[in-house]
matplotlib code that plots the C-alpha trace (Angstrom):
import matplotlib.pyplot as plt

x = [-239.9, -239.0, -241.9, -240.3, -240.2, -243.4, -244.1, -240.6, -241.2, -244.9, -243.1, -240.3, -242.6, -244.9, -241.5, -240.3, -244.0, -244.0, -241.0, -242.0, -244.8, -242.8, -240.5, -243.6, -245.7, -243.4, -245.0, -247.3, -243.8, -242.1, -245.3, -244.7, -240.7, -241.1, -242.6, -239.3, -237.7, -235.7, -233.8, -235.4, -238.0, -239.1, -235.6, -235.0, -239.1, -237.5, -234.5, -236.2, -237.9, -235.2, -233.3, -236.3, -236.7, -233.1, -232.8, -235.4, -235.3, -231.6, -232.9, -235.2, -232.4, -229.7, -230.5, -227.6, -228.0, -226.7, -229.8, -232.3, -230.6, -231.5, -235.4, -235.2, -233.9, -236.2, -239.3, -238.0, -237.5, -240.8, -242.3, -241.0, -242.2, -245.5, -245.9, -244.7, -246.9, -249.4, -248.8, -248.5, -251.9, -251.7, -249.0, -248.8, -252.7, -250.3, -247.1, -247.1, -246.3, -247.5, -247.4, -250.6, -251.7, -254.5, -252.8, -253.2, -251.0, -252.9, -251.8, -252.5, -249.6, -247.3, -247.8, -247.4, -243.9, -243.1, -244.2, -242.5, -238.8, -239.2, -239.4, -236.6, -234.6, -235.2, -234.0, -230.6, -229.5, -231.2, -230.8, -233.3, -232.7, -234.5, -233.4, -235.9, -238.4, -237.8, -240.3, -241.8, -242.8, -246.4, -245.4, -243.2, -246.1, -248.6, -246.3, -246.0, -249.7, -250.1, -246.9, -248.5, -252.1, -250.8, -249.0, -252.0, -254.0, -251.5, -251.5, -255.1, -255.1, -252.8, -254.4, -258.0, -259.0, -258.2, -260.7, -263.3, -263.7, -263.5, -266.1, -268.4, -268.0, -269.0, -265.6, -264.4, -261.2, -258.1, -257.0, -253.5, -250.4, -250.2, -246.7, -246.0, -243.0, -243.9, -243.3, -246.1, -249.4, -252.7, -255.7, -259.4, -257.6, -256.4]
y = [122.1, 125.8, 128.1, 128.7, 125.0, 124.7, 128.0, 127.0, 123.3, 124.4, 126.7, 124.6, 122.0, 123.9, 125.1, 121.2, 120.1, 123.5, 122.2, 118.9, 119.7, 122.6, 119.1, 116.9, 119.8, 122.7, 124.3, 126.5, 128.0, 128.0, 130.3, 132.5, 132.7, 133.1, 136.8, 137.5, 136.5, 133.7, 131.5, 127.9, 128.0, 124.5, 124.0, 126.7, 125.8, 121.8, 123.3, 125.7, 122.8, 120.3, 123.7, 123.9, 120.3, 119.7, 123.1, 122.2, 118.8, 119.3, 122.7, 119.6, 117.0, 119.3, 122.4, 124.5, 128.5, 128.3, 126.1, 128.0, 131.2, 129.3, 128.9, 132.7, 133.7, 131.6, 132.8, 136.6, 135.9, 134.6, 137.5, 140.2, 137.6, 137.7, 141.5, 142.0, 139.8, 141.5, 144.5, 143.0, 140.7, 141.3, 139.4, 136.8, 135.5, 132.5, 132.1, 128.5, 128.0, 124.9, 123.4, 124.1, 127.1, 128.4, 129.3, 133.4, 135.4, 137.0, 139.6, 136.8, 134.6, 137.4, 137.4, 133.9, 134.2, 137.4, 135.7, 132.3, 134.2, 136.1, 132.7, 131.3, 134.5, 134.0, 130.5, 131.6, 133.4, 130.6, 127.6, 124.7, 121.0, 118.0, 117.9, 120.7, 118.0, 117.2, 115.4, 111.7, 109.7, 110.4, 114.6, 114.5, 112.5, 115.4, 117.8, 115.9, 115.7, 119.3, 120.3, 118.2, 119.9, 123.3, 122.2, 121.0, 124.3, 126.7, 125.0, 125.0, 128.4, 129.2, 127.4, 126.7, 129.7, 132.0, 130.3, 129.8, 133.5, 134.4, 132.2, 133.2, 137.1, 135.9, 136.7, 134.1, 132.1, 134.3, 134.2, 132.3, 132.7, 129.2, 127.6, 126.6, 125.7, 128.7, 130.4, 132.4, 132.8, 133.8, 131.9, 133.8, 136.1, 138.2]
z = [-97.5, -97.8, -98.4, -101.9, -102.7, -103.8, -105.9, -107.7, -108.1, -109.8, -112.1, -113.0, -113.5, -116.2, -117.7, -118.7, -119.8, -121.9, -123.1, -124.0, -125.7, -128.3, -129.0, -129.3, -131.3, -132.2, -134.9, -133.1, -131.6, -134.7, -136.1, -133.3, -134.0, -137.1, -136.3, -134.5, -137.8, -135.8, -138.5, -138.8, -136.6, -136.6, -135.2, -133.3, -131.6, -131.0, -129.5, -127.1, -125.8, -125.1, -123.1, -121.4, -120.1, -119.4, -117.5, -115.5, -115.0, -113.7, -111.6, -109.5, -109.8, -108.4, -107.1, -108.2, -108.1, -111.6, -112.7, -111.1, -112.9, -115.9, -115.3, -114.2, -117.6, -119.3, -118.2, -118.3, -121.6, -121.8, -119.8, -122.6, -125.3, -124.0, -123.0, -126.5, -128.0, -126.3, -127.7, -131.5, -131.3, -135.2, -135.8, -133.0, -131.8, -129.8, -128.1, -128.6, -125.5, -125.1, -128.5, -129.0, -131.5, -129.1, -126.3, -126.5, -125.0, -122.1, -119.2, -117.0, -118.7, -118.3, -114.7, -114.4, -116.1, -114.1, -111.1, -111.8, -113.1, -109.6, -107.7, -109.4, -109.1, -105.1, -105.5, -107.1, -103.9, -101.3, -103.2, -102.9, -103.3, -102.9, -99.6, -98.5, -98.2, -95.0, -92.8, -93.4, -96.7, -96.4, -95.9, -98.9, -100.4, -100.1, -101.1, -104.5, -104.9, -104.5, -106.4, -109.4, -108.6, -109.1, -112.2, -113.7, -112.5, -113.8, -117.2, -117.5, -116.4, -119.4, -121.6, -121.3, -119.0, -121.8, -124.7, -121.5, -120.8, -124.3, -125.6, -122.3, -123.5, -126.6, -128.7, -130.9, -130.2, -131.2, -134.4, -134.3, -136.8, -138.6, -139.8, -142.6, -144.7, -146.6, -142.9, -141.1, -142.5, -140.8, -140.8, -141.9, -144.0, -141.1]

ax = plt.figure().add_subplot(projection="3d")
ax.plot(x, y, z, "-o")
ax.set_aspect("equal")
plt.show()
């Protein structure tokens, strides 16, 4: 495997489990598009999600610049979301990233996504496949086992990190925009 092959496969892996869990759980994305005054966001969350997991499912699958030009627009996109976010913690405490309504948007999740939309980027002008895994069974074995170890690591350290070194500083866990058929409300009064 390429040098790339790993970085990309961990990112492109986070991207379709991101976007299974906005179809499984979208309404901590819909809160979140709902502050950019996106038109049914329940919807629009559900939708996000399947692009997400097909687009990277078939970037794995196949390979094609075009694909990996897809998971390179998607988490640029996601980079200004979260840098924006960022900049707006009144209105959005979450970017729902995960379908879950306590994942904050943090300067370390905006690197992530600038780091992972560079990677992908790379990919679009030297392509990789599948194929890169050359070498034996057991080779592309451990490649797998660490592939899935630094997707795990880099969705813990998206989500859980965040509410670990808050609640060791002693701050309370962000206060997230809610949604509701009513559309965005925020919890505590806030």
């Amino acid at each position: 495997m390429t040098a790339l092959g790993a970085p990309l496969y961990i990112a492109t892996g986070v991207l379709v489990l991101a976007g299974l869990a906005k179809v499984r759980r979208p309404s901590a994305t819909a809160g979140a598009l709902a502050e950019l005054s996106i038109p049914s966001p329940l919807l629009a969350a559900r939708i996000l999600g399947m692009v997400e997991v097909v687009v990277g499912v078939l970037a794995i699958a196949v390979g094609h610049p075009v694909l990996w030009a897809g998971v390179a627009l998607s988490y640029a996109a996601f980079t200004v979301f979260v840098l924006w976010a960022l900049g707006d913690t009144s209105r959005v405490g979450s970017c729902g990233c995960f379908g879950r309504e306590d994942t904050p948007a943090t300067p370390g999740h905006a690197a992530f996504n600038a780091a992972a939309a560079a990677v992908a980027a790379i990919a679009v002008i030297d392509p990789v496949t599948l194929s890169s895994f050359d070498g034996s069974v057991a080779e592309a074995l451990i490649s797998t086992a660490l592939i899935a170890t630094g997707i795990a690591l880099s969705i813990t350290g998206l989500t859980v990190l965040p509410r670990v070194l808050n609640a060791a500083n002693g701050n309370a866990t962000p206060t997230v925009a809610e949604f509701s058929l009513d559309g965005p409300r925020h919890p505590r009064g806030t």
